[in-house]
N, C-alpha and C positions, 0 to 999 in steps of 0.2 A: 712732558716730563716723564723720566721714566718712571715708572711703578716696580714692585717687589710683591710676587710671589710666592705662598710657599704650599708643596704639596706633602701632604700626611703621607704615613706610610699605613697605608689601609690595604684592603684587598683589592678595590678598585681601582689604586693608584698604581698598579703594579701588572704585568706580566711575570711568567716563573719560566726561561728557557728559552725564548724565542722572540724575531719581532716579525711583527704583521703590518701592512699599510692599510688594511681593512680596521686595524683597531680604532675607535672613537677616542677622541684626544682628552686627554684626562681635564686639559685647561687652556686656556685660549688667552694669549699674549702677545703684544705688541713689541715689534722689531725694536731692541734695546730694554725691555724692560728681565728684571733678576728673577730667576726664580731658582728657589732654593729647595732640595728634595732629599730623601734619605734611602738608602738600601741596606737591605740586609746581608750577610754573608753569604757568599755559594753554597748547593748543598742543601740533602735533608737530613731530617733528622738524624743519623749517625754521624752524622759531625758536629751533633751537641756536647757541648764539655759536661763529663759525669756531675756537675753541682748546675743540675736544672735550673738552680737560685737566680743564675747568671744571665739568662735566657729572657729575655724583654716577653711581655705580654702577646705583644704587638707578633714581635719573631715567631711565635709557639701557635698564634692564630694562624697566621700566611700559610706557615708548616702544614697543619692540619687542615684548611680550606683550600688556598689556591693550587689549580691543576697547572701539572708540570707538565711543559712540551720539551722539545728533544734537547735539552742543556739543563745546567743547573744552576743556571746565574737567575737572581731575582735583578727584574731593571724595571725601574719609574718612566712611566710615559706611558701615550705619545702627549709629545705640549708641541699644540698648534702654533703655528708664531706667523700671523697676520699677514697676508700680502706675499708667503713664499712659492714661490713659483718653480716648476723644473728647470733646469739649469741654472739655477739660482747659486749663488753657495749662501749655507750658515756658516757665521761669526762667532766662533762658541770660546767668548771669554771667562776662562777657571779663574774664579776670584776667589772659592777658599773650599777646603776639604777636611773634616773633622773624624776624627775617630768617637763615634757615639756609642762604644760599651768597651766592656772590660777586658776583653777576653779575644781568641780569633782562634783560629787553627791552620794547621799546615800537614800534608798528608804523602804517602805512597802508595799508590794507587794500581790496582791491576792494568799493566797492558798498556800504560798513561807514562807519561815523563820523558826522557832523554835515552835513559838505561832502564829500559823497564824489564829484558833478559835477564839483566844484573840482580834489582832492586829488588825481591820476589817476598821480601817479608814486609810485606803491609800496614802500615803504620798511621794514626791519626795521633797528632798530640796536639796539646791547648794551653799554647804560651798566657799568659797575663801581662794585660797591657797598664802598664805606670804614666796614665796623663802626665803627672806631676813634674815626673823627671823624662816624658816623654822616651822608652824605652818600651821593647818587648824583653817577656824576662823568658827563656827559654826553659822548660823542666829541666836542662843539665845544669842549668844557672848562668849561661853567657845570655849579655844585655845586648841586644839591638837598637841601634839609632832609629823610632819610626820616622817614616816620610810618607805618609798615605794619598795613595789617587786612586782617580775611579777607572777601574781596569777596564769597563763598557761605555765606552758614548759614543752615541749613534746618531744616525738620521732612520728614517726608514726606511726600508729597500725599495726598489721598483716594485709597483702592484703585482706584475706578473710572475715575480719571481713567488710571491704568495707568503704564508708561513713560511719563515727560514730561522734554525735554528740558531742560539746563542755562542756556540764555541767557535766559531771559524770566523775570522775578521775579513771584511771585504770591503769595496769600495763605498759602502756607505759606513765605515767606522767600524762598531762593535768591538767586542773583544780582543783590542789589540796591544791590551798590556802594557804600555807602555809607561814606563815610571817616571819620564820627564813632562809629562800632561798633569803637572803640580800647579799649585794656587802661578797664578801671576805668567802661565802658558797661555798661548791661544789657538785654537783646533780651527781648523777651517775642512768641513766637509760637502760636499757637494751633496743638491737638492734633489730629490726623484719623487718630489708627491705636492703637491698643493699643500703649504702650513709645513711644511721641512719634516715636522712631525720626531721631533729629538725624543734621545732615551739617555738614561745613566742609571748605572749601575754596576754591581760587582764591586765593593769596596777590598782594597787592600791596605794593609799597614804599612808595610816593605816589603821591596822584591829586587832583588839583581836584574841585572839584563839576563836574559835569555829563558827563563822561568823553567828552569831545568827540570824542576821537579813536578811540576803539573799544577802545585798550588803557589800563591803569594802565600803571605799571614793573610790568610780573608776573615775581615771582619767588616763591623757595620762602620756607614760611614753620612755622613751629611755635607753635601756640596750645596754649592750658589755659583749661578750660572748667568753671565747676561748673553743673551741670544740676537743678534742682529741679523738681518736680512741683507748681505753684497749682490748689487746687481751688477758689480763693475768687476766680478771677479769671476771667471768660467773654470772650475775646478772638472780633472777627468779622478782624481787619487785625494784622498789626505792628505792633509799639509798642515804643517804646524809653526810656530816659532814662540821666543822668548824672547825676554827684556837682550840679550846678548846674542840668540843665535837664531837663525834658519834650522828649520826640521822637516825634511820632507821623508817621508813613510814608503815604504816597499812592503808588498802582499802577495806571497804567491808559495805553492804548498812545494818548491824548489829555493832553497836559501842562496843560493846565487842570481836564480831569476829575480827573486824578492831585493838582492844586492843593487842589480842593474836598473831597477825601475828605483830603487832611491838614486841612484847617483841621478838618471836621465830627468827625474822632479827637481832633483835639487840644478842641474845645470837650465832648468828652463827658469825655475824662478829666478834665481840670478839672473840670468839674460831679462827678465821681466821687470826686474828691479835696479839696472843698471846700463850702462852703453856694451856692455861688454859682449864679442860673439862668441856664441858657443863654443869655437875650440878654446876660447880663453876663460870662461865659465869653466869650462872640463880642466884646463889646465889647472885652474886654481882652487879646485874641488882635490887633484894629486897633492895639491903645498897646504889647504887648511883642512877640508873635508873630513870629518872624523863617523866613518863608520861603527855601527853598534848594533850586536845583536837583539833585538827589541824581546823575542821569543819565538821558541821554538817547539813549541808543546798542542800548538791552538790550530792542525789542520795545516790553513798556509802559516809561514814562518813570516818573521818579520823583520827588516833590517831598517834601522833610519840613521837619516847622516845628518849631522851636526854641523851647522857651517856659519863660522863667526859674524855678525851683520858688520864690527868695525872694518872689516876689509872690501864691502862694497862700494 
């Protein structure tokens, strides 16, 4: 039966910036069992909102103890998950994502965003966030719909690859932003370590496609996760789907390269999930397929396509 997990957000549960395959696993879990973990906002201390008041215990300790490597995403883990082998894929079912404080920011950043020539006046501001009516309330006064996910989930990289920092999203997950990886999505990432060795982190409120501006609303957030072990499934990229569609991800610091490896994922799973051959996978990626800029702010860019599963 499966069991339920949940990890603190302490210093030891946590990395600031980067993931390692040398790190020791915060917890050890059995293929299907939930576990549920919290992260804090990107960012240090200059992206606290002026009324400290707001600022969790918890947030203001990580701040002032945990060492920051080369990002500024806090992310949970690594959680060992029993029996994961290389070439393995994890099963990473998002079963709910909470916004756990008040408050979030959103920023314009040196040198960072889409128009950073452009944008040259510098800006941090600190929406408040209305559980109630579910809403970010913006300082000019326009209300935002929230939909929060977690902008980092990972595996761990190859050993070899070593420390690697938190902003660039690559073939084991990380920061890839992606606003459709909502409660009731499920991420499927390929294995490169004994124990799969999962991360999450980087909470957002809301974000568009394409993350124009370098930030979501980041704020803190609490997910629950059930984590399975697929031995029957050989992942090379991400891959995702929902209760209605196929999601297959593109990676690459060129937004057209990053185009063509979502369509070339999405016409093999199709073909994997149906009789159909490849030209007719590709053909009917042109009539349903709906490309989407995931973002373009994080190193390589990101593009994923959408593909309805009723038409399989």
């Amino acid at each position: 039966m499966a069991r339920r997990h949940e990890i603190p957000p302490t210093l030891d549960a946590m990395v600031w910036g980067y993931f390692d395959a040398s790190r020791p696993a915060v917890i050890e879990v059995e293929s299907g069992d939930i576990v549920t973990l919290h992260s804090f906002p990107a960012g240090g201390p200059e992206t606290l909102p002026p009324d400290r008041g707001l600022v969790s215990a918890d947030h203001r300790r990580v701040l002032e103890t945990l060492p920051q490597g080369p990002g500024p995403h806090f992310i949970t883990g690594p959680v060992h998950v029993r029996g994961a082998k290389p070439g393995d894929t994890l099963q990473i079912d998002i079963l709910d994502v909470r916004i756990n404080q008040d408050w979030g920011f959103m920023a314009i950043l040196p040198l960072l965003g889409t128009l950073p020539d452009e944008f040259t006046d510098y800006e941090i501001v600190h929406p408040l966030i209305d559980h109630q009516r579910n809403v970010a309330i913006m300082p000019w006064g326009t209300e935002v719909p929230l939909a929060p996910f977690f902008g980092i989930i990972a595996v761990a990289p190859p050993a070899a690859w070593g420390r690697v920092g938190s902003p660039v999203p690559r073939r084991f997950g990380g920061n890839m932003d992606n606003k459709e990886l909502r409660p009731g999505a499920t991420l499927f990432l390929p294995v490169f370590n004994d124990g799969a060795l999962f991360y999450a982190g980087d909470g957002h409120a809301v974000q568009g496609d394409g993350e124009v501006c370098i930030t979501a609303l980041e704020t803190g957030v609490t997910g629950s996760f059930r984590l399975t072990i697929r031995k029957d499934m050989a992942l090379e990229w991400p891959f995702a789907e929902t209760a209605t569609h196929l999601m297959s991800i593109g990676l690459d610091d060129d937004l057209d390269d990053a185009a063509k490896q979502a369509v070339r994922e999405m016409v093999h799973h199709i073909c994997a999930r149906s009789d159909l051959t490849p030209n007719q996978a590709y053909m009917l990626c042109l009539l349903a397929g709906n490309l989407r800029v995931t973002q373009i702010v994080d190193g390589n860019k990101g593009i994923h396509m959408m593909f309805p599963k009723a038409l399989l």
